[in-house]
Legacy VTK file of the C-alpha trace (Angstrom):
# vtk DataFile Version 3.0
C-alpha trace
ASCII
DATASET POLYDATA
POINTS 521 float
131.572 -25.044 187.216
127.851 -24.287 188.440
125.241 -21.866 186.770
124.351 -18.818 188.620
120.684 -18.883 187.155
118.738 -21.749 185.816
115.439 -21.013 184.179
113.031 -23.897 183.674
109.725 -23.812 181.275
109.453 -23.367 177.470
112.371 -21.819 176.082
113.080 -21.370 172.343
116.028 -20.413 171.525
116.355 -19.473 167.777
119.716 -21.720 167.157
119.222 -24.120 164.908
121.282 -26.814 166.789
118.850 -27.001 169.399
115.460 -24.876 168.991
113.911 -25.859 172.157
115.108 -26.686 175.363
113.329 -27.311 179.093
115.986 -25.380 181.190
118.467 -23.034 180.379
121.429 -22.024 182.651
123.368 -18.636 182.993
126.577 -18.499 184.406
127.885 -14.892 184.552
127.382 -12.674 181.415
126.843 -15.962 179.402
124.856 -18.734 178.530
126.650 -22.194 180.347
124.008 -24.732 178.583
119.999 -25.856 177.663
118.592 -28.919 178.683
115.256 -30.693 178.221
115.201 -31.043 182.370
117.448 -30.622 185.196
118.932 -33.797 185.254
120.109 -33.156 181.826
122.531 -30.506 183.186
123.831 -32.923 185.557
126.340 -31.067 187.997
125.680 -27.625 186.796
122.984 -26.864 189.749
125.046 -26.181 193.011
124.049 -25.145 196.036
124.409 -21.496 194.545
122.320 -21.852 191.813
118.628 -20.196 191.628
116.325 -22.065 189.585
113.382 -20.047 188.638
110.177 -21.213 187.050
108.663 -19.106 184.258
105.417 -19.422 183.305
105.782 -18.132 180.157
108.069 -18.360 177.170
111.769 -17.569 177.450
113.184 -16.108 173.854
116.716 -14.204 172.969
116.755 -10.736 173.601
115.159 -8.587 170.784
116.715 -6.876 167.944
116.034 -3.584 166.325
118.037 -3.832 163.633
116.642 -0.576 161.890
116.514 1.918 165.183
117.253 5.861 166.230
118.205 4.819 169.585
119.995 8.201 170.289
117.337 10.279 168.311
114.710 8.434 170.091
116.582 9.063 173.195
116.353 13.061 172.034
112.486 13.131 170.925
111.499 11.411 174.332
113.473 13.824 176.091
112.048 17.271 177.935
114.227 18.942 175.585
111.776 18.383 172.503
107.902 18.373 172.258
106.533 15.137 171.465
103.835 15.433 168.829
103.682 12.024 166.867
101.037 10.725 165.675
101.156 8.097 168.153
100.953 10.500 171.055
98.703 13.439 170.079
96.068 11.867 167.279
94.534 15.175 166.479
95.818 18.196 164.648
93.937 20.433 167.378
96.305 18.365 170.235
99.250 19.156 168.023
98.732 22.877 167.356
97.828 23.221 170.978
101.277 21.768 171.792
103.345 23.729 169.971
101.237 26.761 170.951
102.124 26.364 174.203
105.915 25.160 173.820
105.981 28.211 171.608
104.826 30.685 174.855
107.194 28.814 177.270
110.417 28.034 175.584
113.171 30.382 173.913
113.794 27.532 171.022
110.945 25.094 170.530
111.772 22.056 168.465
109.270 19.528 167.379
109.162 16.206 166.396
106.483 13.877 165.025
104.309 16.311 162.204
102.092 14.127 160.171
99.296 15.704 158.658
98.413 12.511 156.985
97.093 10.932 160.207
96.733 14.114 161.913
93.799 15.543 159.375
93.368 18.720 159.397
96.843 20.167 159.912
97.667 23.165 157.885
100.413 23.675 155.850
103.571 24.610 157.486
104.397 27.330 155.190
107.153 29.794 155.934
104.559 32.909 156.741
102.772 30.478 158.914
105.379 29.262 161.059
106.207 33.657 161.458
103.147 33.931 162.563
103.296 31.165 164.827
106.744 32.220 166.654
107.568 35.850 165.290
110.417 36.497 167.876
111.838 32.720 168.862
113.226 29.856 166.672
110.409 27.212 165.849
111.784 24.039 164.270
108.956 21.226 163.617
110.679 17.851 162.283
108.322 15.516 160.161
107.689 12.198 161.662
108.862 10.416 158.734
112.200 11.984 159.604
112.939 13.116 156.276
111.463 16.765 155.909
111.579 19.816 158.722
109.953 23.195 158.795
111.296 25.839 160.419
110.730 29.936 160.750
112.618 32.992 159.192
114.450 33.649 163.166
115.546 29.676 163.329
116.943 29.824 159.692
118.958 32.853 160.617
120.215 30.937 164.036
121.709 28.212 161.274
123.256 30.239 159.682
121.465 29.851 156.478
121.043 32.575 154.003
118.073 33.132 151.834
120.188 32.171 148.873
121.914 28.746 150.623
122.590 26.022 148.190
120.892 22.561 148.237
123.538 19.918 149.159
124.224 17.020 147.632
121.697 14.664 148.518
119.081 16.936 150.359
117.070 20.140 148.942
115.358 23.009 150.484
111.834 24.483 149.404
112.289 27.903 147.831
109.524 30.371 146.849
108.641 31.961 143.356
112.167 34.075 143.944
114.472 31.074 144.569
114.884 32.084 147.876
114.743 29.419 151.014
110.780 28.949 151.947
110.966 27.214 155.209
111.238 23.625 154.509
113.810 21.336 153.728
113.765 17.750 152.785
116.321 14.442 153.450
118.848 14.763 155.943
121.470 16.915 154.118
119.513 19.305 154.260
118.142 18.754 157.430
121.147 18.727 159.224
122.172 22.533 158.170
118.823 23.687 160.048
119.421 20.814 162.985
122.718 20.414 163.423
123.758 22.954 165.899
120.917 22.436 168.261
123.202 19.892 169.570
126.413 21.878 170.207
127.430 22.293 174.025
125.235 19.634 174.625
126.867 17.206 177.090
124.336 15.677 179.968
122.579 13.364 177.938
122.927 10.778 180.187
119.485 10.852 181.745
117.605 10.620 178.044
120.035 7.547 177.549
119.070 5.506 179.892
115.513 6.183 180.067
115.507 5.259 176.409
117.199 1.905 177.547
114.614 1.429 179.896
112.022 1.933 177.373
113.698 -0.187 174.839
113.905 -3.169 177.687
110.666 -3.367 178.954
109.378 -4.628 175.205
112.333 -6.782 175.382
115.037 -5.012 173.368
118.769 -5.887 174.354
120.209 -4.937 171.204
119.146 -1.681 168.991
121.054 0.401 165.700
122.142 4.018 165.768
120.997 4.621 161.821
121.972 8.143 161.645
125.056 8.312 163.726
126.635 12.007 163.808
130.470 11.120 165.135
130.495 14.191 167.234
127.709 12.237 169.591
130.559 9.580 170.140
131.727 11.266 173.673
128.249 11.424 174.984
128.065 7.749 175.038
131.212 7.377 176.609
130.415 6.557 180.320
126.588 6.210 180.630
125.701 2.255 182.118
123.312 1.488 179.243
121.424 -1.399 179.716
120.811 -2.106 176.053
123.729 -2.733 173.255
124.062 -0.329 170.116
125.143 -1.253 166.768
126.600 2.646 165.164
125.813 3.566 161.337
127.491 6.811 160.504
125.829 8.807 158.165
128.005 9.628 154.951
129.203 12.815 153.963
130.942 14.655 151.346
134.461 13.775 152.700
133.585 9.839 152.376
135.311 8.672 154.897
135.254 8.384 158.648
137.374 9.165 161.122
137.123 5.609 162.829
137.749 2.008 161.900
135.218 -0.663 161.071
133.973 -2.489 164.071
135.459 0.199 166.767
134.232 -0.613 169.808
133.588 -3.207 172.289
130.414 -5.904 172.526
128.007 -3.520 173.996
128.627 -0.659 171.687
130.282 -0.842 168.305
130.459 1.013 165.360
129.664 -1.837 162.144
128.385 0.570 159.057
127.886 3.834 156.714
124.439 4.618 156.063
122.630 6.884 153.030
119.659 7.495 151.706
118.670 6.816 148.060
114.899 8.313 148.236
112.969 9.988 150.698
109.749 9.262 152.343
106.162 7.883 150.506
104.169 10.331 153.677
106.589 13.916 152.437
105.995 13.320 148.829
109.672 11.966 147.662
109.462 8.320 146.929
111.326 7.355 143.992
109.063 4.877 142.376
107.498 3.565 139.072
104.456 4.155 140.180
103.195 7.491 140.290
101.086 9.811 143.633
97.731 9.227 142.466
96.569 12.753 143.673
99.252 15.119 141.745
100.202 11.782 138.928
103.898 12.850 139.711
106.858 10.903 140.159
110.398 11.544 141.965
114.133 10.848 141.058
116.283 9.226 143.338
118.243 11.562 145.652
121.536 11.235 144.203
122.715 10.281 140.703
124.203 6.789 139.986
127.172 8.678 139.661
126.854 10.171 142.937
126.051 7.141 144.834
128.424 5.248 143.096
131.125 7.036 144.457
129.820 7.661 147.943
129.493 3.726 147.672
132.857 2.414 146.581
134.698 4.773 148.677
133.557 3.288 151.875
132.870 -0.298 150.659
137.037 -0.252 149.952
137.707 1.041 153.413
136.153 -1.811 154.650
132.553 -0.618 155.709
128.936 -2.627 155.702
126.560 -0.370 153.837
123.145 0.339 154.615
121.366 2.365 152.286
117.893 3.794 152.264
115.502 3.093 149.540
111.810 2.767 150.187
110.536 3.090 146.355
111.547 0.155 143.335
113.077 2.995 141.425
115.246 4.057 144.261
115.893 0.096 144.829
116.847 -0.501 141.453
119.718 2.297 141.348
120.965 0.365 144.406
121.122 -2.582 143.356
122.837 -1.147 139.895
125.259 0.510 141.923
126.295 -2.045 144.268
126.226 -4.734 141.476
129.197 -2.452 139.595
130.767 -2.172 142.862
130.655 -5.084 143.366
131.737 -6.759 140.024
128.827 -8.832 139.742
130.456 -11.612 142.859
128.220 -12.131 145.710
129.405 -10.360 148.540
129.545 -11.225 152.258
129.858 -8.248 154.523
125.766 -8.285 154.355
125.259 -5.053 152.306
122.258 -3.899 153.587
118.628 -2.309 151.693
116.627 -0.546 154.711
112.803 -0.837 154.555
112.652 -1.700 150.579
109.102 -0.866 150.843
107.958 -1.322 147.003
110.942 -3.748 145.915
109.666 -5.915 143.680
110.363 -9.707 143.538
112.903 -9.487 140.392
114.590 -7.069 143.504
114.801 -9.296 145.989
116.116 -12.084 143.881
118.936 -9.873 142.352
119.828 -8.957 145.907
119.999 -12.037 147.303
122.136 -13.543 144.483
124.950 -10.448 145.331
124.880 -11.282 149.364
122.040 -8.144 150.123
119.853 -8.543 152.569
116.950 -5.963 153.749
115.274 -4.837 156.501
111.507 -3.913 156.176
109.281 -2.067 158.281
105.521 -4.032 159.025
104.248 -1.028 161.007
104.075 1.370 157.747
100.792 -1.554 157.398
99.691 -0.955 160.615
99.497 3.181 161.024
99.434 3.928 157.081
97.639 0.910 155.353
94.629 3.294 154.330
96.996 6.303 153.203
99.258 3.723 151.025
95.835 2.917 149.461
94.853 7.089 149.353
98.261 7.424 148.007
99.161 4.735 145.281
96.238 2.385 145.222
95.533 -1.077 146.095
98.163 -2.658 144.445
101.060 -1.098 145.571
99.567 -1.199 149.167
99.099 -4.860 148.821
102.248 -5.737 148.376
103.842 -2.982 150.713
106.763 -4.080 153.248
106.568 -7.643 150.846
108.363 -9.311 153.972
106.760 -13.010 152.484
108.535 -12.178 148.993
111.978 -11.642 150.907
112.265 -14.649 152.805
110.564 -16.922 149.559
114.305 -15.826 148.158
115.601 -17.370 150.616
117.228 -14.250 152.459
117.784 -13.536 155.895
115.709 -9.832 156.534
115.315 -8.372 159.910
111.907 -6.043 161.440
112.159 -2.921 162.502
110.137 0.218 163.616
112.215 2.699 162.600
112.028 4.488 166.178
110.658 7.362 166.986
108.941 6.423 163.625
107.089 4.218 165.505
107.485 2.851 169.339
110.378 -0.146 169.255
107.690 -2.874 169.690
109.259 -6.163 168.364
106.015 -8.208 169.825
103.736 -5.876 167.780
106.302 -5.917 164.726
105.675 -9.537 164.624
101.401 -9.463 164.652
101.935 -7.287 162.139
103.956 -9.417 160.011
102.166 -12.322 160.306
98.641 -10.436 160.075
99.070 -7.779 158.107
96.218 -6.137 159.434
96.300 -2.136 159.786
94.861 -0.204 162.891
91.608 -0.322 161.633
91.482 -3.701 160.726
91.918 -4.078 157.356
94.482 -6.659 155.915
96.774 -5.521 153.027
98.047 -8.272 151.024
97.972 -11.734 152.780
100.263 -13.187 150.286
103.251 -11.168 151.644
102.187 -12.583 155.442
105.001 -14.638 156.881
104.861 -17.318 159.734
105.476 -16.387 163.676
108.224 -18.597 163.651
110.112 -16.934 160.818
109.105 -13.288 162.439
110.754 -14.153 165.552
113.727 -14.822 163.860
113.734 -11.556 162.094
113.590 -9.786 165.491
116.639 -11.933 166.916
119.119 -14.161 165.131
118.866 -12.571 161.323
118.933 -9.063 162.632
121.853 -9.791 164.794
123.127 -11.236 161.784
122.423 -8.237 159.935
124.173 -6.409 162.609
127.383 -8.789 162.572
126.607 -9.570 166.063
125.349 -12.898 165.208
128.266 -14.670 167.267
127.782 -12.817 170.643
123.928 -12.313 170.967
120.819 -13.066 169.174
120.456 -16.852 170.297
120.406 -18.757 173.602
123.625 -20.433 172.317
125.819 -21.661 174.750
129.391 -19.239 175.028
126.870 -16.522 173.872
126.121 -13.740 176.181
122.977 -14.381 178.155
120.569 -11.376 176.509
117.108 -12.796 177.253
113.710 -11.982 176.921
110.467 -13.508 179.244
107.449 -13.469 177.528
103.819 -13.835 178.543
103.216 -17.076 176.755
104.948 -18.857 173.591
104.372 -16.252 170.421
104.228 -19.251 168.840
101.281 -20.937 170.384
98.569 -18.236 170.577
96.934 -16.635 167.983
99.027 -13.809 165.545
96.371 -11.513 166.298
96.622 -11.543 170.166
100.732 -11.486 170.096
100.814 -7.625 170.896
98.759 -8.163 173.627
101.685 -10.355 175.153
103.987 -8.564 178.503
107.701 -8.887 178.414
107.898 -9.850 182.164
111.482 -9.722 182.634
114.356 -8.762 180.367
118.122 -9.513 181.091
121.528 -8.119 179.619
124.618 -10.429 179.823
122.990 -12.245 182.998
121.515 -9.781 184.441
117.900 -8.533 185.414
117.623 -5.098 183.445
113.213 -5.501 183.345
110.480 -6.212 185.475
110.535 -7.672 189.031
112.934 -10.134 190.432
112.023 -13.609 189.076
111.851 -15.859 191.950
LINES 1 522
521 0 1 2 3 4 5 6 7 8 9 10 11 12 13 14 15 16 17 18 19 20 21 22 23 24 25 26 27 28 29 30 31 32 33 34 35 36 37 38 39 40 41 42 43 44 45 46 47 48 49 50 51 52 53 54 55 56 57 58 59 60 61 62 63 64 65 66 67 68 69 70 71 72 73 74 75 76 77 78 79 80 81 82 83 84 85 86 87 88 89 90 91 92 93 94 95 96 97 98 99 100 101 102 103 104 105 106 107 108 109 110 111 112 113 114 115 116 117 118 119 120 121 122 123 124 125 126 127 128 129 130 131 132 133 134 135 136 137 138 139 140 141 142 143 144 145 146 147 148 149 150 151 152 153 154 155 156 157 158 159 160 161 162 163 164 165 166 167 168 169 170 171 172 173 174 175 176 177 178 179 180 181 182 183 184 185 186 187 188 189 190 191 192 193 194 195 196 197 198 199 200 201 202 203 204 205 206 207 208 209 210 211 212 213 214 215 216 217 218 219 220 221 222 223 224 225 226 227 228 229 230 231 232 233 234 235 236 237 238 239 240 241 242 243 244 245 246 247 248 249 250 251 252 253 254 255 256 257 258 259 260 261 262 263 264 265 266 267 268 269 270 271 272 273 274 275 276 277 278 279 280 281 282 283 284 285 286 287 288 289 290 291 292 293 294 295 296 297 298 299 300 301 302 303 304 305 306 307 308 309 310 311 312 313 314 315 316 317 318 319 320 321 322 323 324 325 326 327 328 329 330 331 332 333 334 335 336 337 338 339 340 341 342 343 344 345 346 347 348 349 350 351 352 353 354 355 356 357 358 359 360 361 362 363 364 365 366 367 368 369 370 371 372 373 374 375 376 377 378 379 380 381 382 383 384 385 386 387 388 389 390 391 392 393 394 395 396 397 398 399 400 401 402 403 404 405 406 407 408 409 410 411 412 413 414 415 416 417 418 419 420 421 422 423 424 425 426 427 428 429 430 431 432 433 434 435 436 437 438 439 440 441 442 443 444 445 446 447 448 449 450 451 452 453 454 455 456 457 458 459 460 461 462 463 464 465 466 467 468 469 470 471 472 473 474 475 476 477 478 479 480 481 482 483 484 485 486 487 488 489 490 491 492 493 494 495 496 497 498 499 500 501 502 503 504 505 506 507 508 509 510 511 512 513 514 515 516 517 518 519 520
């Protein structure tokens, strides 16, 4: 048996067994074996086989553990307006934008509104967004994800009434007479002003694979679906995406799904049940000890234990990972309360998972780790939002922010993410950040929670396959694992944190093959 592809230079390849190796061969869709040199692979290298020198640094395939792929997918598309903060940085580019999307189009929809970077952005009150579009439905999504405003003739085209109930688990804004105001806040909610845009829907295939495009040329081979809506099942069905998904389904009242755990194949499967314990720190519904500094208020937790109890054992029995959404220690510690009484106080091993745990404090993150939890935290909230988080809470709390060096003193396996189209998926950047934790404008927040390149990279491969039980087909140039592989610029490892960003993915490949950048030769 001979290797299609041998690649020859630094390679690291985040299994334990072997960290390093000199050459690496690819025989198909899989890895065939690592050596320190060619004559270590002995007969492997036919006549057939290309060996290709790389300059740089060859590393598994990234992992976004904690993605949007398909909502990414939907704000990148033509079919929204982009207005992030990381595309438009003014509040006079954004109300130009939807302006003009509001002349053009007979539905404009929105995504990115964040009038805590964007200064100067008014308050999307319900008379405001009338004024705005009097005659067409205006929908403008938050870029946190977790609030969306929206006019009087879009809440009509919902079918929402003026006296619609909050659902379990979301809430909408209501004036002085009870009746809906135009906003409404965690995705419950959302979903009753969003959730038909969607219907008839069926070529998505374009947005798909431009997203995997995107996703690949910062190295991504692997990303998570973290608000999966079932009905977008049959508009995967067909498309050749180029990167591998990992499906959370959002939970619902019913509390079940119609699926099994694990359906699907290597490329896309569905693993997991996702909910959200607390909201956002940037809409004003973190549930937290600590109080907004501006208004001195504080926030429940979205659902009661009680609530979230429920919604927890009925999946856990039918066999589902959970991932659960709690950025503040209050929201955190319900969690943890919950799943501990789930769980009968025994560790657990289907890697319940905490998503971004953005204020959980160390007492947290030893509890979890003694049940089997492990959490996935977001470094880039440092990067765009270290000033607010000190505007918002104070020094302290933005100090130890994303505490990504607490986690992994516990000895627990966490993963990075950029919550995309929070952020761009940027696993290069994710780990500067991480290992800097230096904002945008160059101030560092909290150096004790920094954590070493090495242990980064490993959060953005191997432990967030891990976390994505697809530890034992990807994440690691193992041999018998499939050959997901990303070429870097130069070893991550051997340049300073600061200038890792500023590394190129040169050439990304799925299963074997070439799926970034030109033809190594």
């Amino acid at each position: 048996m001979t290797a299609d592809l041998v690649l020859r230079g630094r390679i690291i390849t985040m299994d334990d067994a072997r960290p390093v190796a000199g050459v690496l061969a690819v025989r198909g869709d899989r890895v065939l074996a690592l050596g320190d040199d060619l004559g270590e692979l002995g007969g492997l290298c036919g006549p057939g086989t290309r060996v290709v020198d790389v300059d740089g640094c060859v590393l598994p395939g990234f992992v976004e553990a904690h993605g949007h792929f398909l909502g990414d997918a939907t704000v990148q598309s033509p079919a929204l307006v982009d207005i992030r903060p990381v595309v438009l940085a003014t509040a006079g580019e954004v109300l130009a934008a939807i302006r003009e999307a509001v002349a053009t189009r007979p539905v404009t929809v929105c995504n990115g509104w964040e009038p805590l970077l964007q200064k100067g952005l008014p308050e999307p009150a319900l008379s405001w967004l009338d004024e705005l579009a009097p005659a067409t439905p205006l929908i403008i999504m938050h870029n946190s994800g977790h609030a969306v405003f929206f006019n009087s003739v879009a809440m009509r085209q919902a079918g929402l009434t003026p006296t619609t109930p909050d659902p379990p688990g979301g809430r909408f804004s209501r004036d002085a007479a009870g009746e809906l105001a135009g906003a409404a806040y965690e995705p419950a909610a959302i979903s009753m002003v969003t959730g038909h845009l969607s219907e008839g829907v069926t070529d998505v295939a374009p947005a798909l694979l431009a997203q995997s495009a995107r996703v690949n040329a910062r190295g991504v081979t692997m990303m998570s679906e973290m608000a999966f809506d079932p009905r977008a099942r049959p508009l995967l069905e067909n498309v050749p995406l180029t990167t591998r998904l990992r499906l959370y389904e959002v939970s619902t009242p019913a509390l079940r799904s119609d699926v099994a755990p694990g359906t699907g194949d290597d490329m896309i499967r569905q693993v997991g049940i996702k909910t959200w314990a607390d909201g956002s720190p940037w809409t004003g519904n973190l549930a937290a000890s600590f109080p907004y500094l501006s208004t001195g208020e504080r926030h429940a937790p979205n659902y009661s234990r009680e609530e979230l109890l429920e919604i927890s054992r009925a999946y856990y029995a039918k066999g589902w990972q959970l991932a659960c959404h709690a950025n503040g220690d209050d929201a955190v510690q319900q969690v943890l309360d919950v799943w501990e009484e789930m769980l009968g106080g025994h560790r657990d091993d289907r890697r319940l998972r905490i998503e971004h745990a953005s204020s959980m404090r160390p007492e947290h993150f030893r509890r979890a780790h003694a049940l089997g939890v492990t959490c996935s935290l977001f470094p880039d909230h440092i990067y765009y939002w270290g000033e607010v988080l000190d505007e918002l809470f104070g020094p302290d709390v933005a100090g130890r922010w994303a505490p990504i060096g607490t986690a992994v003193s516990t000895g627990m396996r966490v993963s990075l993410h950029n919550d995309s189209p929070v952020t761009p998926a940027n696993p290069l950047h994710n780990i500067a950040v991480a290992a800097t934790r230096t904002s945008r404008l160059g101030r560092a927040f909290g150096a004790a929670e920094r954590i070493g390149v090495l242990q980064a990279l490993r959060a953005q491969t191997i432990d967030a396959a891990w976390q994505l039980h697809a530890d034992d087909v990807t994440g690691s140039l193992t041999p018998g694992k499939y050959a997901d592989i990303a070429v870097v610029s130069a070893d991550p490892t051997r340049v300073p944190p600061e200038e890792i960003e500023n590394l190129t993915v040169d050439a990304t490949f799925l299963a074997g093959r070439q799926v970034h950048g030109d033809p190594l030769a």
